[in-house]
N, C-alpha and C positions, 0 to 999 in steps of 0.2 A: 504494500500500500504506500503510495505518496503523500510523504508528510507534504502538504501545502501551508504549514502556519510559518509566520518568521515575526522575530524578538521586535515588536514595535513598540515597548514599553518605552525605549528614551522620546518617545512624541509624546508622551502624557506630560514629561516632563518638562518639554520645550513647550508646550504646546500655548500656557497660557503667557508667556513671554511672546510668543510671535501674537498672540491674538491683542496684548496691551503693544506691541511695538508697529507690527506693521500696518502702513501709510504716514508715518512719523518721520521729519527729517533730523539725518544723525550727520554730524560733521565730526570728522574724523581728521584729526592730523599726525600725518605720520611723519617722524623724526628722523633726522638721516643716520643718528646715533645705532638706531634699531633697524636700520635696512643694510648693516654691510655683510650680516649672512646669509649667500644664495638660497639657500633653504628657507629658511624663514621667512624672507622677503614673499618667496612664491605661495608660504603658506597664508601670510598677513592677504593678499590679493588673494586665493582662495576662499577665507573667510568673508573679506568684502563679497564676492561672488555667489556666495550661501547667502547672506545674507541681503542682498539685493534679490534674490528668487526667491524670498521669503515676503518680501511687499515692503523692507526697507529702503525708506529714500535717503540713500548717500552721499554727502561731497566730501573728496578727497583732499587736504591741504596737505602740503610736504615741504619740507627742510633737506636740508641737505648737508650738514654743516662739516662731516667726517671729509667728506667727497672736494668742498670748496677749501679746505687744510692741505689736502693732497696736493692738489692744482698749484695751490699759492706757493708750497715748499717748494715745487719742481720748479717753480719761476722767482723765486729768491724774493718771494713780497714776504712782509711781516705779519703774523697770525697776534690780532690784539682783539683781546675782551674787555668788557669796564660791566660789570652786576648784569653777566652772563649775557651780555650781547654784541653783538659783535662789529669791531671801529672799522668801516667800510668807508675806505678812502677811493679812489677815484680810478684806480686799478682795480684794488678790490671788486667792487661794482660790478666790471667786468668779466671778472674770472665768478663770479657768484652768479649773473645770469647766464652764463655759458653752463656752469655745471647743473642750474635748476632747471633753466627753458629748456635747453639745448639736451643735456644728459638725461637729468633722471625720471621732468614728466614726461619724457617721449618711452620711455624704458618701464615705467608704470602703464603708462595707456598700451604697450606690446605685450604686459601680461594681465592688463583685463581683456586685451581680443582675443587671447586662447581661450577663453568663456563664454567669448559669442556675448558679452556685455556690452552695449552702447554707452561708450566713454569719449569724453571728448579733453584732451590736453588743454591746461588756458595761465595766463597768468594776471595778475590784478591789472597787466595794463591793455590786454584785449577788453575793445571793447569797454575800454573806462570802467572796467568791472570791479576796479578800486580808485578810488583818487585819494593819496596820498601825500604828506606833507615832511619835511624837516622836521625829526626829534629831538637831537640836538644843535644849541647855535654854533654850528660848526662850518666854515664853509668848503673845508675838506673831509665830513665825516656823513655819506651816505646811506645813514639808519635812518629809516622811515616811521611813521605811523598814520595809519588808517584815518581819513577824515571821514570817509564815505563809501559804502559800498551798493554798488548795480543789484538789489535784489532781484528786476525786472528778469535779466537775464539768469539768475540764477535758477529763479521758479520756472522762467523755461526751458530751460534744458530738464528740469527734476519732473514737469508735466510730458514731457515727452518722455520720459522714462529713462532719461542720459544720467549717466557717473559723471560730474566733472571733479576733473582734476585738477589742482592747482599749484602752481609753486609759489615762492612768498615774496614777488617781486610787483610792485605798484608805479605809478607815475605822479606827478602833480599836474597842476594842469596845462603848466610849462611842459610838458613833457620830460622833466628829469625824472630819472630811471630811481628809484631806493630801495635798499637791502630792508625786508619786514622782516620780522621777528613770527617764525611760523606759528605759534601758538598765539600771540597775537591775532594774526591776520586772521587764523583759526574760529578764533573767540569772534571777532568781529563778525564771520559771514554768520557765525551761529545766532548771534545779535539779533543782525537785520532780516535773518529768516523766522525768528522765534523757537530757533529749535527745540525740537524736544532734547536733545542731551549733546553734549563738546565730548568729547573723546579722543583724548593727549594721549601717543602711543610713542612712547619713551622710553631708554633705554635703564630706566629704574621700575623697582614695583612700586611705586607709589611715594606716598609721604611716610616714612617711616623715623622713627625716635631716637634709631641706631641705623646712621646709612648704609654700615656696611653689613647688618643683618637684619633681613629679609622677614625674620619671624615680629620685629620689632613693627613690620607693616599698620600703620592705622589705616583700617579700613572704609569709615564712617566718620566725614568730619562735615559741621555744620561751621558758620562766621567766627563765632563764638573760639572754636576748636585752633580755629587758623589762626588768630588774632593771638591767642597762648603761645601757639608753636613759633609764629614768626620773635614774638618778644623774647622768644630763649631762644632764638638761632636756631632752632631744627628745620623752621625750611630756611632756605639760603642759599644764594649761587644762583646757579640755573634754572633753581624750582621756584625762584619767587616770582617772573615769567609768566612762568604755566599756570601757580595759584593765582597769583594776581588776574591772567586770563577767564582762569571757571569763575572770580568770584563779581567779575564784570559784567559777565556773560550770566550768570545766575539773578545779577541785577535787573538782567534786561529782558527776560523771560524764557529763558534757560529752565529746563525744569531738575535738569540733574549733569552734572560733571564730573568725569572722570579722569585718574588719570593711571595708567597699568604699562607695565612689560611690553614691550613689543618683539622681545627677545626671546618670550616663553612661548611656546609653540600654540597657536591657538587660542591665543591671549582672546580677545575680542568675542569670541563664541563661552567661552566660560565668563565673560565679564558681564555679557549682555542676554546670555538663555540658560543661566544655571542661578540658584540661589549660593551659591560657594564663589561669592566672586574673588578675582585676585588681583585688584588692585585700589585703590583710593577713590571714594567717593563723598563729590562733594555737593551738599545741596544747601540749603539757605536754612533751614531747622534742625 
């Protein structure tokens, strides 16, 4: 006799996660910290790709920061940071759109088309899709911030049922080109769309009390939570960014932020359809 039954029990599990997420838009920005394992890269696009066949509407932001160090070494420019962001001088600039326009979204959109996903490559200055401004009064230093973002075009590409994908590169209205801060620009599209949830995929597990261990992860943090850890330095460096990002973003009608691994295999599917999540979440209560 032919057994015809097979183990569907992991759908009960998932099931009421896809039924509270999907038609909801998630903005996702992916780190370039956590994309330098070919594997994992393919599986992080994988997971995007479940999850868009599931009825998630996603946009892609991405960094690239491992990749635009590489570049700059080989061509003898100076690699400066000042409170994790990065001094983008006038060279700079340039080696930074070459590795995000040019490299890594054309390299992300080649492995959403092995899925048959309709994804479209863009960056904040197609299309005025960001207009951008001088962060610092610098008139040699090319970090950006967000004035304004094209939601128009975002919602259509997300009604036609497109992935877009981003890198974190804006204009002003002069047309000068600026280096965004990917979790930034991130926060920002999240903003203007209302998204339902920011999702910072980084190459830490979270907010954690001990950086260098993993078990020290806090899970569950509300304003309140943040506001403690920044005044004792637990977050710090690179991560004030990112919180600083979810807690803008949470202002503005965000309803949940996260921020997890993108190192650990299948981060994204355990963070967002399992009750065991593993990474930081941050909401406003």
């Amino acid at each position: 006799m032919i057994n015809n039954s097979y183990d569907l029990s992991y759908i009960n599990h998932i099931f009421p996660f896809i039924r509270k997420y999907s038609g909801n838009i998630f903005v996702i920005k992916y780190g370039g910290a956590a994309m330098q394992d070919e594997y994992l890269q393919s599986r992080v696009i994988q997971n995007i790709a479940f999850l868009y066949s599931l009825g998630f509407k996603i946009i892609l932001v991405h960094g690239g920061g491992p990749f635009i160090n590489d570049l700059l070494h080989k061509l003898n420019i100076d690699v400066k940071f000042e409170k994790g962001i990065r001094v983008t001088d006038k060279k700079t600039i340039e080696v930074v759109e070459m590795v995000l326009s040019g490299k890594i979204n054309k390299k992300l959109v080649s492995l959403l088309n092995q899925y048959n996903i309709p994804c479209i490559g863009l960056s904040g200055k197609d299309s005025n899709l960001a207009i951008a401004s001088q962060l610092f009064n610098s008139t040699d230093n090319f970090v950006g911030k967000i004035d304004k973002i094209n939601s128009e075009i975002l919602n259509l590409l997300l009604d036609n049922n497109y992935i877009p994908i981003i890198s974190s590169l804006a204009s002003d209205i002069n047309g000068q080109t600026y280096n965004i801060n990917a979790d930034t620009f991130a926060g920002a599209i999240a903003e203007s769309l209302h998204a339902y949830s920011l999702i910072l995929l980084t190459d830490t597990f979270g907010i954690m009390r001990d950086c260098k261990d993993p078990s020290t992860l806090i899970k569950d943090l509300n304003f309140i939570t943040v506001d403690e850890l920044k005044s004792k330095s637990i977050i710090s460096g690179g991560m004030i960014p990112k919180v600083e990002s979810c807690i803008k973003a949470l202002k503005n009608g965000v309803k949940s932020t996260h921020i997890i691994n993108g190192n650990f295999q299948d981060a994204l599917l355990y963070e967002l359809l399992t009750d065991k999540r593993i990474g930081s979440k941050i909401t406003i209560r």
